[in-house]
C-alpha positions as CSV (number, residue, x, y, z in Angstrom):
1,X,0.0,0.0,0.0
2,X,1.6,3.7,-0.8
3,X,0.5,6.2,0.6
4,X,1.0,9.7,-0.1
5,X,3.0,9.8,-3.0
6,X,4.0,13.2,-4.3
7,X,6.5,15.2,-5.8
8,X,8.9,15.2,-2.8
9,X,12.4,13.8,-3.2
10,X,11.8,11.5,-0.8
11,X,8.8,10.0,-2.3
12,X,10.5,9.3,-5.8
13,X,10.7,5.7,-5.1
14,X,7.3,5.3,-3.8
15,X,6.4,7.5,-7.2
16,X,8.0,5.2,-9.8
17,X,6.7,2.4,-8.0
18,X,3.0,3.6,-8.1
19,X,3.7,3.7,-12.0
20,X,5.4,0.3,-12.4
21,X,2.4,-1.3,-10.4
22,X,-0.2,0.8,-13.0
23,X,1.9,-0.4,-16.0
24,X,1.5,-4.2,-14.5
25,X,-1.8,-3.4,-14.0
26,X,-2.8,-2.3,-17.7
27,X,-0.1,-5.3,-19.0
28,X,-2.9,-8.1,-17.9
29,X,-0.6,-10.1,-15.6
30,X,-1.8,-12.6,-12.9
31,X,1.6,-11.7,-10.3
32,X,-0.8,-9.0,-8.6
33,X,-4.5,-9.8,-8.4
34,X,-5.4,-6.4,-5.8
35,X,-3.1,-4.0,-5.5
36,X,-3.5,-0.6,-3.8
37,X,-1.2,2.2,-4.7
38,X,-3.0,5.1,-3.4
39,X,-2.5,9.2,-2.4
40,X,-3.7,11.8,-0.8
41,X,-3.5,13.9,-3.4
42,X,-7.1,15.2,-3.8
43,X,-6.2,15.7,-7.6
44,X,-6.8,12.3,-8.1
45,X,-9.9,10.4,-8.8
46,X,-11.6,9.5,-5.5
47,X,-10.8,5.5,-4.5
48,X,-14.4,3.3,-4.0
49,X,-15.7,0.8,-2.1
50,X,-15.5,-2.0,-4.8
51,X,-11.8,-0.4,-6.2
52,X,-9.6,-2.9,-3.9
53,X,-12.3,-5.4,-4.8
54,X,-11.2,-6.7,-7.7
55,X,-8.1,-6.3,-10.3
56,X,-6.6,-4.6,-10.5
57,X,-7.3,-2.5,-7.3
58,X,-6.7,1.0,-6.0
59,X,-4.0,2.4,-8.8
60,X,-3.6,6.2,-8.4
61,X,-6.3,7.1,-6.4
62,X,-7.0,9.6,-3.8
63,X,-7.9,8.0,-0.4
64,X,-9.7,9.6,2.1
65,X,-10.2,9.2,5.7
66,X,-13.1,7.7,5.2
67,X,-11.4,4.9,3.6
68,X,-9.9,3.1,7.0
69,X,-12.3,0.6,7.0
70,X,-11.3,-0.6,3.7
71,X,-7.7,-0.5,4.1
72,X,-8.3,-2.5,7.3
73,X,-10.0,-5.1,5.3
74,X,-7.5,-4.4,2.4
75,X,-4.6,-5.4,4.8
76,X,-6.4,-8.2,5.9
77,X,-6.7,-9.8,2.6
78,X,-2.8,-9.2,1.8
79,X,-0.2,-11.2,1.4
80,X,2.2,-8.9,1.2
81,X,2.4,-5.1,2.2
82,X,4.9,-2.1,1.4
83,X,6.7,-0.8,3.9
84,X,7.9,2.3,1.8
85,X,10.2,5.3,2.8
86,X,8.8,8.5,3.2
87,X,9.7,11.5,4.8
88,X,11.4,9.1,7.4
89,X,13.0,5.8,7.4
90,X,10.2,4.1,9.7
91,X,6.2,4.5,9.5
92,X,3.1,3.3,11.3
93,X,2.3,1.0,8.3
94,X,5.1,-1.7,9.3
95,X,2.9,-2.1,12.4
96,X,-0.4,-2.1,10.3
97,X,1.2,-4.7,7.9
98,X,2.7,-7.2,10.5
99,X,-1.0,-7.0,12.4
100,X,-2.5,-7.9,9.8
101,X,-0.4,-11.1,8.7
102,X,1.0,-10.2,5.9
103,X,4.9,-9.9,5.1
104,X,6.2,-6.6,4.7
105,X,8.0,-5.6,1.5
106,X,10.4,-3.1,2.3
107,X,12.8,-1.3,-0.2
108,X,16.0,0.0,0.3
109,X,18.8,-1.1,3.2
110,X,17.7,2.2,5.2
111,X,14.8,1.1,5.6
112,X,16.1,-2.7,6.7
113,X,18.0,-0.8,9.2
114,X,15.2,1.5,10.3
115,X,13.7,-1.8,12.1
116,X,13.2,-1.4,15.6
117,X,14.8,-4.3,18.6
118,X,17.7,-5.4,16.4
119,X,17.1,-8.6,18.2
120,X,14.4,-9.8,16.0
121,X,15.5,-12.0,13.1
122,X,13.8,-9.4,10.4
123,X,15.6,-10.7,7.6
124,X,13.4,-14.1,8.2
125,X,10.3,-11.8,8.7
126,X,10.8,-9.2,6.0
127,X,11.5,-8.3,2.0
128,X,14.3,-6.1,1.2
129,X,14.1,-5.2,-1.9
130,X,16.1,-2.3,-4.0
131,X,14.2,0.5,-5.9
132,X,15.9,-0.8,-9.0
133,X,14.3,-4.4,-8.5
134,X,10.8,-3.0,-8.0
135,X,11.0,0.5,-10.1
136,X,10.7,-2.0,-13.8
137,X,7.7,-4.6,-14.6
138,X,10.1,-7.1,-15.2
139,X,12.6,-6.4,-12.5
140,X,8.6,-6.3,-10.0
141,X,7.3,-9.5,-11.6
142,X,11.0,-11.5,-11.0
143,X,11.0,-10.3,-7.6
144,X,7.7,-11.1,-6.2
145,X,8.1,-14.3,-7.6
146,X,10.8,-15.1,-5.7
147,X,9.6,-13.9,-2.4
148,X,5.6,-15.7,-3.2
149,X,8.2,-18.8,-2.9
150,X,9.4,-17.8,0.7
151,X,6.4,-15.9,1.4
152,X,5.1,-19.1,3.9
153,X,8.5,-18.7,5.8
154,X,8.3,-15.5,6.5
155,X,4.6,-15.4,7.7
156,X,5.6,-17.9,10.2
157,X,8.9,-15.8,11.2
158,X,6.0,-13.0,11.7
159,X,3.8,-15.3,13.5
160,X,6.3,-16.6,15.9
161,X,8.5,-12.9,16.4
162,X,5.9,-9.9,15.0
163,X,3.9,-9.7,18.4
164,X,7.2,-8.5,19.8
165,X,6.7,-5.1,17.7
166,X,2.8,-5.1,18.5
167,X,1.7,-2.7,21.5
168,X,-1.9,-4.1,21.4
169,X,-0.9,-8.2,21.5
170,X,1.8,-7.3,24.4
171,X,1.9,-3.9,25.8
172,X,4.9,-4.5,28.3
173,X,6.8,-7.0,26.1
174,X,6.8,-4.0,23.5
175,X,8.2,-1.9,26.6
176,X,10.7,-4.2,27.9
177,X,12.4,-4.3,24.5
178,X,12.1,0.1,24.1
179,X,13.9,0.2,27.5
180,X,16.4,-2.5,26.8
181,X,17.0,-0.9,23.3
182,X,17.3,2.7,24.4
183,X,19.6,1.6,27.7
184,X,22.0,-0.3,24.6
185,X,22.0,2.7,22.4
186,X,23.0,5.0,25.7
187,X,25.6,2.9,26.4
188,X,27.0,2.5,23.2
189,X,26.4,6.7,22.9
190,X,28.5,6.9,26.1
191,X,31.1,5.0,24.7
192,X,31.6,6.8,21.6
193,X,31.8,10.4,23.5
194,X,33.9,8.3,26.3
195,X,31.4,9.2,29.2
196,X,31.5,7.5,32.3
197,X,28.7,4.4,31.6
198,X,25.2,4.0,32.1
């Protein structure tokens, strides 16, 4: 799912794959049934209840508020969801994609590194791909092929490790591991600027 793509730098990724997912779209090919690439730019022709309801989905629409039912249900029904940069390296939507069972696709190493608890075993959980992979229809189509093969792996890695990252499966699991992480990243802060220790 990508939301808010615009002219920003920082969305050019997100951009060109919005339009490699619309040129898949128009080319007829069964490697994405749904897919949603969506925007808040109200320019764009408003997304409907039966868009994400059939192939090949939300492609370049504006979507509203309103529409948080349906990418509830949207998530849901995924396999896979994007995990895209924006104006930051991390974003509510790993959260919303792990909740919902599906394996994030994530693009770009700085946004592999962006992962919180670095004790978790993401690369079993999530797929890294680069923008030059994803950015082309072939480049798309050979990817997601390859991770549909691992995809069953991964969704138990998620299974098994995602409700560590999940506030509303276990609140003070999630906090234990903030602590622990921000006491590790003081310490090795300390180190660095030779302070006395934590």
């Amino acid at each position: 799912h990508a939301n808010q793509a615009d002219s920003r730098e920082a969305y050019a990724t997100r951009l060109k794959l919005m339009q490699t997912i619309d040129q898949l779209s128009k080319k007829g090919t069964h490697s994405v049934d749904v897919v949603a690439t969506t925007s808040t730019d109200q320019g764009l022709p408003p997304c409907d209840e039966a868009c994400a309801s059939s192939s090949p989905g939300c492609v370049a629409c504006y979507w509203s508020e309103r529409m948080y039912s349906q990418y509830q249900s949207l998530m849901h029904s995924s396999k896979f969801g994007w995990h895209i940069r924006g104006d930051t390296d991390s974003s509510n939507r790993l959260y919303d994609v792990i909740s919902s069972g599906a394996v994030p696709l994530i693009i770009g190493e700085g946004m592999r590194a962006s992962l919180p608890f670095k004790d978790l075993p993401w690369d079993d959980m999530v797929a890294v791909a680069r923008a030059e992979e994803v950015t082309t229809i072939d480049g798309f189509e050979r990817w997601l092929a390859k991770e549909e093969s691992v995809a069953p792996k991964r969704l138990e890695a998620l299974q098994t490790h995602g409700p560590a990252v999940l506030w509303h499966v276990d609140p003070s699991e999630v906090a234990l591991r903030v602590l622990k992480e921000a006491r590790s990243l003081a310490a090795r802060t300390d180190v660095a600027t030779g302070g006395g220790g934590v």
